[in-house]
C-alpha positions in Angstrom: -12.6 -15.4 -10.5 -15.5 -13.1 -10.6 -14.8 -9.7 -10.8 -16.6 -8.9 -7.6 -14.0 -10.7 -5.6 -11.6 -8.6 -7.6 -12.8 -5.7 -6.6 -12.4 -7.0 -3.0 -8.6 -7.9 -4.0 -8.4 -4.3 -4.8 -10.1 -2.9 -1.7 -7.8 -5.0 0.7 -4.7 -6.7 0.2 -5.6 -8.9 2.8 -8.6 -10.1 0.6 -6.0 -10.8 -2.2 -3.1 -12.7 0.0 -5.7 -14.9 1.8 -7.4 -16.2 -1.8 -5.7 -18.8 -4.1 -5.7 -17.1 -7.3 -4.9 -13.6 -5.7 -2.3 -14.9 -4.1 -1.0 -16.8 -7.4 -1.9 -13.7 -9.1 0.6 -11.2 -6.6 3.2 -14.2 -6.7 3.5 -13.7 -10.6 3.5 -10.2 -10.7 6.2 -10.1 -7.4 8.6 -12.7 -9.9 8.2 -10.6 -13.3 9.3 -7.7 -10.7 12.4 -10.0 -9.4 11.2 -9.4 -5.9 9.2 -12.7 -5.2 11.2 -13.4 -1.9 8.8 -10.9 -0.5 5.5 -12.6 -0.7 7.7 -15.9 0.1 8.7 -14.4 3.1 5.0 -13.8 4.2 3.7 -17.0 3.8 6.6 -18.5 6.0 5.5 -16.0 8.4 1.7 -16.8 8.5 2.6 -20.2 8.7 4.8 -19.9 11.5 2.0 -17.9 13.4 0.0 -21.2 12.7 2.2 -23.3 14.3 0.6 -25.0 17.0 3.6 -27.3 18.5 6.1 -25.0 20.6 8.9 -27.7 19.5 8.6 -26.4 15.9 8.4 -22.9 16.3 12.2 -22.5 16.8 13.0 -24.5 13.9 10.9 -22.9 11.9 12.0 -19.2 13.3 15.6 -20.2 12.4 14.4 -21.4 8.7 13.2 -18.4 8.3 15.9 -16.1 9.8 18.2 -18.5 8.0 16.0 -17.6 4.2 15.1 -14.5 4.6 16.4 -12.0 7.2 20.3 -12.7 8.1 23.2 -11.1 6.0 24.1 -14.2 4.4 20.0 -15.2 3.6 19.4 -16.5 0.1 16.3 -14.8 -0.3 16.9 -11.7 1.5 14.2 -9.3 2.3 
């Protein structure tokens, strides 16, 4: 990765979530900071948000309630 585009990651954590090796970059240091459900709880979100087929959205909101967001969720957040 050049190190323009890492000045971008640094200038927008947008710019760092929406590139491959930012992303895998954040994910590894999330993990070595034993909070990884956090970025795994974003990227169910933006692919809910891309979920074109009304059918799956529910499924997919209950997955992620399920995960991430109800008292007994194995990744809670």
């Amino acid at each position: 990765v050049s190190h323009k585009k890492v000045q971008k990651w640094a200038d927008c954590l947008e710019n760092l979530l929406h590139h491959n090796s930012g992303l895998a970059a954040f994910r590894a240091f999330l993990k070595s900071e034993y909070s990884e459900e956090n970025i795994e709880f974003w990227v169910s979100c933006e692919e809910y948000k891309k979920t074109k087929l009304p059918a799956k959205l529910s499924p997919k909101a209950r997955m992620i309630y399920d995960e991430f967001i109800s008292l007994q969720a194995t990744r809670e957040v």
